[in-house]
C-alpha positions in Angstrom: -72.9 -105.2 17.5 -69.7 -107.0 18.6 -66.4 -105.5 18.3 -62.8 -106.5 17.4 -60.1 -106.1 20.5 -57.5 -104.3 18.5 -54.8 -106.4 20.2 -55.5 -110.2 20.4 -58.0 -109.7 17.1 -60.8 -111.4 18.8 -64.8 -110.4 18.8 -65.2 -108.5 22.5 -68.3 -108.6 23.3 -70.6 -106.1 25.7 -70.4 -107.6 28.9 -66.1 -107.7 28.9 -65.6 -104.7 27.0 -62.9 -102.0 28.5 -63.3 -98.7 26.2 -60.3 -96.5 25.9 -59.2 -94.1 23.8 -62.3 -95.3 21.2 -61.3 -98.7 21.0 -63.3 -101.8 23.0 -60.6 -104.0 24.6 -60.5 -107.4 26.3 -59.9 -106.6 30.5 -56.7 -108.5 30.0 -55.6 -107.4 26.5 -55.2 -103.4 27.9 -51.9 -103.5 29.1 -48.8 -101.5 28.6 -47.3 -102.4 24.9 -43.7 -102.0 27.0 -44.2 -103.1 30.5 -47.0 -104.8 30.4 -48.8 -103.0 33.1 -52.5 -103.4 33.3 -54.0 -100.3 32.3 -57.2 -98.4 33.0 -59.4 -97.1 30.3 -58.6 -93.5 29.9 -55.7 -93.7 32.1 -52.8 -94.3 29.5 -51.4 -93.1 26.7 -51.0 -94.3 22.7 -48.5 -94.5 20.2 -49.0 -96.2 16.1 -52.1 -97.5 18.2 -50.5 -99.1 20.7 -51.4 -98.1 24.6 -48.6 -97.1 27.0 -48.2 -96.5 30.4 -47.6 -93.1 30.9 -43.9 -93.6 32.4 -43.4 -96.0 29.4 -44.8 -93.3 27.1 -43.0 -90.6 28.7 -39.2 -92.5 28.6 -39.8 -93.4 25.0 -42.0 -90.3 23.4 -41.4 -88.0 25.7 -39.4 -84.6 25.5 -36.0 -86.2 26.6 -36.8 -89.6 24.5 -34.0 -91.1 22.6 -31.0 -89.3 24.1 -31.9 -85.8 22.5 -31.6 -84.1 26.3 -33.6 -82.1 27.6 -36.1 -79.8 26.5 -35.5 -76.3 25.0 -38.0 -73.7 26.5 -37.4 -70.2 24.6 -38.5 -67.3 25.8 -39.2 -64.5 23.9 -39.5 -60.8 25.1 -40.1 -57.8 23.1 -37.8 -55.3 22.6 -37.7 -51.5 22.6 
């Protein structure tokens, strides 16, 4: 059964095929949607389907993405 690289849109076949995240990918087509890092299956993180690197993913989904600052950690203890 031949699948479709969800990237370029072309049939990948069984002998190229880099799995990741459930999706068969061209060796070349797995790269960072940002930086354009090559990526290892597994290795790397997704967004709207896209893969990431994880520094791309953490500067632009992460906790501190977008200029909201850092994160708030509450703690919560009980009272008496």
């Amino acid at each position: 059964m031949v699948s479709f690289c969800p990237i370029c849109g072309k049939p990948v076949y069984f002998g190229e095929k880099k799995r990741s995240l459930g999706r068969d990918y061209h060796p070349l087509c797995l790269k960072c949607h940002k930086c354009k890092r090559q990526l290892t299956p597994g290795q790397h993180a997704e967004h709207d389907e896209k893969p990431f690197c994880t520094n791309c993913f953490m500067r632009d989904f992460g906790p501190r993405a977008g200029n909201r600052g850092p994160a708030v950690i509450r703690t919560y203890t009980a009272s008496s």
